[in-house]
C-alpha positions as CSV (number, residue, x, y, z in Angstrom):
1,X,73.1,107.2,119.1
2,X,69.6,105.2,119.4
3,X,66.6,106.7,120.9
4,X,66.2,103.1,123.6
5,X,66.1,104.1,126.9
6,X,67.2,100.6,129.1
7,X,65.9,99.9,132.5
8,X,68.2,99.1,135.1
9,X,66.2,95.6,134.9
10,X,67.6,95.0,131.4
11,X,71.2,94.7,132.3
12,X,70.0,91.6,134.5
13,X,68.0,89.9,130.4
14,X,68.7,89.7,127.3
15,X,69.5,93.0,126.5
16,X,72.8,93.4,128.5
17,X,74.7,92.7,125.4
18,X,72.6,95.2,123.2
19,X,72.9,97.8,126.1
20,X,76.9,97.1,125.7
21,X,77.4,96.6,122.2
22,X,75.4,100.0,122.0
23,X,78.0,101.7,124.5
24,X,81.0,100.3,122.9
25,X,79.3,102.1,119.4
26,X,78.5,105.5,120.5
27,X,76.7,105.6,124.5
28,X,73.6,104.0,125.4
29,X,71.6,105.3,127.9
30,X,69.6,104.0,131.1
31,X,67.3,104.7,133.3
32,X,68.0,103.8,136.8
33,X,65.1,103.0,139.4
34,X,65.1,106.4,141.0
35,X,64.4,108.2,137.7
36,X,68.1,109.6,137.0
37,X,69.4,109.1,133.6
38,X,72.7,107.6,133.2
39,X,74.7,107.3,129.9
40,X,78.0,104.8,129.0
41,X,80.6,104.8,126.8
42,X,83.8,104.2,126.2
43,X,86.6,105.6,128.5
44,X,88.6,106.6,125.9
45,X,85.8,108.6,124.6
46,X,85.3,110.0,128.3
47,X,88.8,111.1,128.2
48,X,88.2,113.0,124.8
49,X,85.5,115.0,126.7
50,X,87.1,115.8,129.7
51,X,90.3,117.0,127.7
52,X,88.1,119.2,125.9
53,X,86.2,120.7,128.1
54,X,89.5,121.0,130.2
55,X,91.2,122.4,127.3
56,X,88.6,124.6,125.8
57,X,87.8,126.3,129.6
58,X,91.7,127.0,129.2
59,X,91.6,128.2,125.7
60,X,89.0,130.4,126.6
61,X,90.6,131.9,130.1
62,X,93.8,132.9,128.1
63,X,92.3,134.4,125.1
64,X,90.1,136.9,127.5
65,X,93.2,137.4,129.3
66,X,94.9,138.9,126.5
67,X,92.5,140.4,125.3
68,X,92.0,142.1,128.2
69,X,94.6,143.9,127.8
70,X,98.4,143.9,126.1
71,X,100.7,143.4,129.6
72,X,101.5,139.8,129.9
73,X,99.0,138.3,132.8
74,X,100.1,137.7,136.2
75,X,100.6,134.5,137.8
76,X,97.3,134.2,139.6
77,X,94.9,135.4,136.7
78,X,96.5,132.6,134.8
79,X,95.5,129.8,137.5
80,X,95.9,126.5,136.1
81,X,97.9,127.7,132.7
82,X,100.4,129.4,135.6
83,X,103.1,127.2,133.9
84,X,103.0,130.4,130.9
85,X,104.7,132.9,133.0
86,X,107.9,132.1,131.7
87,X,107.0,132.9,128.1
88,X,106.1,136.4,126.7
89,X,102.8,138.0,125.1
90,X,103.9,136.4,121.4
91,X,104.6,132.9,122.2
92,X,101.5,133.4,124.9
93,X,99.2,133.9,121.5
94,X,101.3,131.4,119.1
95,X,100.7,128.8,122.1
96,X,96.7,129.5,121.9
97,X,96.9,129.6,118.5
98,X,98.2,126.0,118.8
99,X,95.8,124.8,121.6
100,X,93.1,126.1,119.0
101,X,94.4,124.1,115.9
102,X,95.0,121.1,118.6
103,X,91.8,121.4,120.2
104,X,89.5,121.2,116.6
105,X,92.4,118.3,115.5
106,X,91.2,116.1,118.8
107,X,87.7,116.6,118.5
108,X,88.0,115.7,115.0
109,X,90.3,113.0,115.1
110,X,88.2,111.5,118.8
111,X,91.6,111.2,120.1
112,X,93.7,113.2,122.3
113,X,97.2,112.7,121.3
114,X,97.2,115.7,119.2
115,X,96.3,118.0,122.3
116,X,98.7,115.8,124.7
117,X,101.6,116.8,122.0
118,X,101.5,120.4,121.8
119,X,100.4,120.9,125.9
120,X,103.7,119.1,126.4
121,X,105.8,120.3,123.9
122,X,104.9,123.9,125.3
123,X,105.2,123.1,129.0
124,X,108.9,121.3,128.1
125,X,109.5,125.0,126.1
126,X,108.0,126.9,129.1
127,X,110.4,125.0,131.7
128,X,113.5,125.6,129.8
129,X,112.1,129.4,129.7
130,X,112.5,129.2,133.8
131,X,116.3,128.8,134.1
132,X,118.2,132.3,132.8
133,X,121.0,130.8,131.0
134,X,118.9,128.4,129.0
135,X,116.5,131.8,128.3
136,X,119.6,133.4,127.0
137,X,120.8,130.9,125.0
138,X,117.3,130.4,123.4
139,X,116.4,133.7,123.1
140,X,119.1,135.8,123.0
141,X,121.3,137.2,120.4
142,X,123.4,135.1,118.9
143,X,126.3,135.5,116.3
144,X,128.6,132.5,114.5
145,X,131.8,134.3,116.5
146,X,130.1,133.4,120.0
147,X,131.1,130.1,119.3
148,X,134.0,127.9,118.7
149,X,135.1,125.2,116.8
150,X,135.6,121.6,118.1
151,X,137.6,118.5,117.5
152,X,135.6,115.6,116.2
153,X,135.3,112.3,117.9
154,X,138.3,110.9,116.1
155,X,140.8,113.9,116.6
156,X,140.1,113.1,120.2
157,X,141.1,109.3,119.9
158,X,143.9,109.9,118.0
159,X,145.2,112.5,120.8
160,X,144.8,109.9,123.5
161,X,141.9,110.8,125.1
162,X,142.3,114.4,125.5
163,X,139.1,116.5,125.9
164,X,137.8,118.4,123.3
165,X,137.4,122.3,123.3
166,X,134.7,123.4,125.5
167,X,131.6,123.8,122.7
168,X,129.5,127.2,123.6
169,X,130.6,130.9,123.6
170,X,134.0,131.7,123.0
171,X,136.0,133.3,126.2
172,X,137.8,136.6,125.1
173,X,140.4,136.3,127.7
174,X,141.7,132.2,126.1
């Protein structure tokens, strides 16, 4: 970043193209007539510093929070990360662990898309969390006789159309 200081006069000269080729680099700074300083620079890098700062506030709130103590937190101490309460203490702390290793990977990439990822993959794994059968499914206990075989796409042709077995747990009772 240079040291120049522009006047809100030099956008008006010469230097406009300095002052913009100097934004486009890194930020350049100004000056304007009642004594505030202002800074540009690129809205893509002003989108890497807000999701930072968004992301690191939220880093920060969850790791107190368990910290604090070993019950998962309630709804309204998690605020803005309210969206975890489907998930339980572990995946709470491997999620943070990734929004750490996401967080550094951003910053050090200047680019977002890393942190975008893993927020969504985890809110996508947090909202199948929120239905029951989907939790039990994912989570629960399963064991290669819960399920049943199924006819392939050309054993169903060849029967003339006839629908396959139902794929998922096996009912005891057929």
């Amino acid at each position: 970043m240079s040291d120049i200081v522009y006047q809100a006069t030099d956008l008006t000269g010469t230097k406009r193209v300095e002052f913009l080729n100097e934004a486009r680099r890194d930020r350049a700074r100004m000056r304007a007539p009642d004594g505030v300083s202002l800074v540009m620079l690129t809205e893509r890098k002003l989108d890497l510093i807000e999701a930072l700062a968004m992301w690191g506030g939220a880093y920060a709130k969850l790791s107190t929070l368990l910290r604090r103590t070993t019950d998962i937190p309630s709804t309204s101490d998690l605020g803005e990360l309210a969206w975890l309460r489907t998930l339980d203490r572990d995946d709470m702390e491997e999620f943070l662990s990734e929004l750490q290793e996401a967080i550094v990977a951003a910053k050090a990439d200047e680019d977002i898309a890393v942190l975008d990822d893993c927020v969504h993959a985890w809110r996508v794994t947090a909202r199948q969390l929120e239905d029951p059968l989907r939790r039990s499914v994912l989570l629960g206990k399963n064991r290669s006789d819960d399920y049943v075989a199924v006819e392939g796409p050309e054993d169903v042709s060849a029967s003339g159309g006839a629908h396959p077995a139902q794929v998922g747990p096996a009912d005891d009772d057929q």
